[in-house]
LUMNU-32346 format. One record per residue (C-alpha): residue in one letter; x, y, z. Coordinates in nm, 2 decimals. Layout:
+------+--------+--------+--------+
! rovo !     xx !     yy !     zz !
+------+--------+--------+--------+
!    a !      X !      Y !      Z !
...
+------+--------+--------+--------+
This chain:
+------+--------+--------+--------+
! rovo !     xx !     yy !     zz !
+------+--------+--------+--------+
!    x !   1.74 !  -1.10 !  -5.25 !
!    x !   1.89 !  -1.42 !  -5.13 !
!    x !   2.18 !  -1.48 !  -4.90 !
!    x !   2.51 !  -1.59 !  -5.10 !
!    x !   2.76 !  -1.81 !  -5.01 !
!    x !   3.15 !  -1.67 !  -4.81 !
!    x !   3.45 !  -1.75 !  -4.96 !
!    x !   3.70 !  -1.84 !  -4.71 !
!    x !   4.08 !  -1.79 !  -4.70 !
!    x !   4.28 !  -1.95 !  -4.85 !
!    x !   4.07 !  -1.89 !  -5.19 !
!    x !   4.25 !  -1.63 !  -5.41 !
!    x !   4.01 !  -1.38 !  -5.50 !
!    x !   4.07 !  -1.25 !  -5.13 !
!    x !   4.43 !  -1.13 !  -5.22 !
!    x !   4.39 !  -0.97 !  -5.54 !
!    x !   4.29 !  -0.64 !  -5.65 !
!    x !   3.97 !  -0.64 !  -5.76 !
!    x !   3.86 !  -0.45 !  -6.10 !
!    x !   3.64 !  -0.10 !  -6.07 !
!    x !   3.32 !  -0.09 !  -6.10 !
!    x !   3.20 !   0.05 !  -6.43 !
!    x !   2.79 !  -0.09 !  -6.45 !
!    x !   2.57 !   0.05 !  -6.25 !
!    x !   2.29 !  -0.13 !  -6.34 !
!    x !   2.04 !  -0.36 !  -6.19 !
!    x !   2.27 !  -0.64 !  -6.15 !
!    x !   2.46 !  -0.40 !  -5.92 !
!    x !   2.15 !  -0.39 !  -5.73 !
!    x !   2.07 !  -0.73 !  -5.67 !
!    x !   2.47 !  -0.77 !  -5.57 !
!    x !   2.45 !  -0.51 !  -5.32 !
!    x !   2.10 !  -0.66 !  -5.15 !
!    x !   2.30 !  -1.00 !  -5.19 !
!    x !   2.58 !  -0.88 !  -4.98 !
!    x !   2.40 !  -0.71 !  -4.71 !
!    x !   2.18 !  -1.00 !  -4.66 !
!    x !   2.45 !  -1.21 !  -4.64 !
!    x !   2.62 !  -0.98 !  -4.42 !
!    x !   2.36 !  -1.01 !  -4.17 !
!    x !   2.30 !  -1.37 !  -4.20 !
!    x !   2.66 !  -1.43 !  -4.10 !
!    x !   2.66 !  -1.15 !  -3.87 !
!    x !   2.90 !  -0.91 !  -3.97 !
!    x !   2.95 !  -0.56 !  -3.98 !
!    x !   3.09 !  -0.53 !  -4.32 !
!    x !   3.15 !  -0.76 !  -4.65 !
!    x !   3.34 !  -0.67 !  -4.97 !
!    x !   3.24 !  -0.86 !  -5.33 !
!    x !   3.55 !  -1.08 !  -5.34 !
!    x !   3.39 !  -1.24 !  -5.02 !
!    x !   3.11 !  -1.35 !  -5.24 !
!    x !   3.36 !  -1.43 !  -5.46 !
!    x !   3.28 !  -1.14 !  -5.72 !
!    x !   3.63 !  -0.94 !  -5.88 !
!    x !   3.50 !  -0.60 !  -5.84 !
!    x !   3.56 !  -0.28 !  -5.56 !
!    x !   3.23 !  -0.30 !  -5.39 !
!    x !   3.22 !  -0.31 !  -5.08 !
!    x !   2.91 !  -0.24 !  -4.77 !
!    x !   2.92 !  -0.13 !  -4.42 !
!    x !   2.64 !  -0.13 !  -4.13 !
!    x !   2.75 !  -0.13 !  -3.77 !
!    x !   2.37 !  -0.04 !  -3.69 !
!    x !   2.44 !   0.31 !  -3.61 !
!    x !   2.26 !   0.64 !  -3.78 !
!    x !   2.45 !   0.60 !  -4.05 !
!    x !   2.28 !   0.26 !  -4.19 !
!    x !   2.44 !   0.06 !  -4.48 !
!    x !   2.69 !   0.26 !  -4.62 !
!    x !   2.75 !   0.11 !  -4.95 !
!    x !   3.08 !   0.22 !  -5.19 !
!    x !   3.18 !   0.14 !  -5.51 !
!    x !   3.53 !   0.19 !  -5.63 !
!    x !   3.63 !   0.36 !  -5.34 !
!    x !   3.92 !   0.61 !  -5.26 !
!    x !   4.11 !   0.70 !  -4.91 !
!    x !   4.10 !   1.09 !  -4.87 !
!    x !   4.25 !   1.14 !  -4.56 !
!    x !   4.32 !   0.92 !  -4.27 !
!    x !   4.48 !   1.02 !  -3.90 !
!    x !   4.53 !   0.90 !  -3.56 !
!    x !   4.57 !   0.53 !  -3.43 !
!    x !   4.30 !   0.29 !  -3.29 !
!    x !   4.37 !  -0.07 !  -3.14 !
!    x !   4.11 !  -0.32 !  -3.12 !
!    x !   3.96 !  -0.67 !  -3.19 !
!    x !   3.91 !  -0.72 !  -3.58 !
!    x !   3.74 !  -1.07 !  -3.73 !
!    x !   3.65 !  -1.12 !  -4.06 !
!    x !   3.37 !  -1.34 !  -4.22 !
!    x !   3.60 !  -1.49 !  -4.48 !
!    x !   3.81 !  -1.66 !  -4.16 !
!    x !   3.52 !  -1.81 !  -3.94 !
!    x !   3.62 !  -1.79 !  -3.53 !
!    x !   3.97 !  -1.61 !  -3.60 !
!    x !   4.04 !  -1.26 !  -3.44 !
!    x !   4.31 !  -1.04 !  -3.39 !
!    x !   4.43 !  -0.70 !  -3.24 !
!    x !   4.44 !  -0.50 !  -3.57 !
!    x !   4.56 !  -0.11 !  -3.53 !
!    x !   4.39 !   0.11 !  -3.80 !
!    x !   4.34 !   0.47 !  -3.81 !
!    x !   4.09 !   0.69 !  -3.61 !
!    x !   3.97 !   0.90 !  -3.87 !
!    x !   3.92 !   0.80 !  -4.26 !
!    x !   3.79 !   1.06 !  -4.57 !
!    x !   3.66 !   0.84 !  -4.84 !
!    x !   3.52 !   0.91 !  -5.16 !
!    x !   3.38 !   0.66 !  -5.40 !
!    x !   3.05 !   0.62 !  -5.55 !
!    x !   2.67 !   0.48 !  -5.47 !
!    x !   2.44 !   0.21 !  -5.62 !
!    x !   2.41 !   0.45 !  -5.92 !
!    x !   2.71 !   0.54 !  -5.95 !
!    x !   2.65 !   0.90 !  -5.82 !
!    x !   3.02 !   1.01 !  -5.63 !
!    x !   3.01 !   1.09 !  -5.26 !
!    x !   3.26 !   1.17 !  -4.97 !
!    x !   3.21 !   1.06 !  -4.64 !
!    x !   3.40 !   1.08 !  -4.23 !
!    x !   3.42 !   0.79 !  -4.03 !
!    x !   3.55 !   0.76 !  -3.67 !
!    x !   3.63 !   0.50 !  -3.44 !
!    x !   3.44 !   0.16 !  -3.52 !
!    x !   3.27 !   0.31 !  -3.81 !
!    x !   3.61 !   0.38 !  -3.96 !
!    x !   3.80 !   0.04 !  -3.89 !
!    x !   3.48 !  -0.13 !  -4.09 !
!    x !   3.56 !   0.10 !  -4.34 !
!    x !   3.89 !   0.03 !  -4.36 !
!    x !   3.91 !  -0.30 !  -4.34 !
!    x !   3.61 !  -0.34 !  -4.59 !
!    x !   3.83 !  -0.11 !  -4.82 !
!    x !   4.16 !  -0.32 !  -4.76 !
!    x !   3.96 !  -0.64 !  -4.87 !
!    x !   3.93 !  -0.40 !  -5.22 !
!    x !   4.29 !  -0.43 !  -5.24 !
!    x !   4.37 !  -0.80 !  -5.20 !
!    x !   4.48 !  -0.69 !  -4.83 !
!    x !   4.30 !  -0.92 !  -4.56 !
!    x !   4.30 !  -0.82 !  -4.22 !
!    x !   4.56 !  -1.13 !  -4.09 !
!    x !   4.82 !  -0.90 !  -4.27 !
!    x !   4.78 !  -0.65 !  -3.99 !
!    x !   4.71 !  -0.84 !  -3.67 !
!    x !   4.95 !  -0.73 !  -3.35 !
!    x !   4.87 !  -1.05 !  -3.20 !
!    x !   4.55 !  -1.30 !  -3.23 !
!    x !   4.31 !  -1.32 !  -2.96 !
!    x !   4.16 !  -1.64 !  -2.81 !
!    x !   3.77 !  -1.74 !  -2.67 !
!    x !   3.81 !  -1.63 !  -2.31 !
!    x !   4.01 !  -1.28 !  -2.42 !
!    x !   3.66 !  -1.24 !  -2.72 !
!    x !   3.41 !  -1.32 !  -2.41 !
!    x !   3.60 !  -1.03 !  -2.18 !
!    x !   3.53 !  -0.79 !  -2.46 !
!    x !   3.19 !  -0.90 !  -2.56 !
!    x !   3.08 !  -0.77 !  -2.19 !
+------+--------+--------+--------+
């Protein structure tokens, strides 16, 4: 497993649709290791393969909850309802945040490692990773969406 590098805006793999996955293989494997290492190298709480610069819908979430990593391929929004507002960032725009409103609740589908199809309910902060990891999917990057951007002494208020 190894730690790969974070494509930054403005590169244009981060607003395009990527392709389905269709292997589920061992190369899916060492991605999906890849990407959660490098999503806790660099901190985060989610990363999508265009970040890593890969065009495919794979995407992994961990807010280090019961849950663990939640890892989807090709994934599909169910059912979504009621409104959240809160501080987003994203890896892929280093030290840039924003007040992002996103639904409450999200019903995914999509599929595992192995390409076995699950559902699964998110609430809260759980559900904006989701969704904002599922938006990246789609070419759609969380600036898109942002109410209005927050600066260092607003992100230390909410840090505490």
């Amino acid at each position: 497993m190894s730690v790969r590098k974070i494509v930054e805006y403005p590169a244009e793999i981060l607003e395009v649709p990527c392709k389905p996955v269709t292997q589920f293989d061992k190369k899916l494997v060492k991605i999906l290791n890849d990407m959660y290492d490098t999503m806790i190298e660099f901190d985060g709480v989610g990363l999508a393969a265009p970040q890593i610069g890969l065009d495919m819908q794979a995407a992994i979430v961990d807010i280090d909850d019961d849950n663990g990593t939640i890892e989807m391929m090709n994934p599909e929004i169910l059912e979504v309802s009621g409104e959240q507002t809160g501080p987003e960032g994203c890896l892929s725009f280093p030290n840039l945040f924003g007040e992002v409103s996103r639904q409450l609740y999200v019903k995914i589908k999509a599929q595992d490692r192995k390409g076995k199809f699950f559902t699964f309910e998110a609430e809260d902060f759980l559900a904006r990773a989701i969704l904002h990891e599922i938006d990246h999917l789609h070419g759609v990057l969380f600036t898109s969406k942002v109410i209005r951007y927050l600066d260092e002494e607003e992100l230390e208020g909410l840090e505490e």
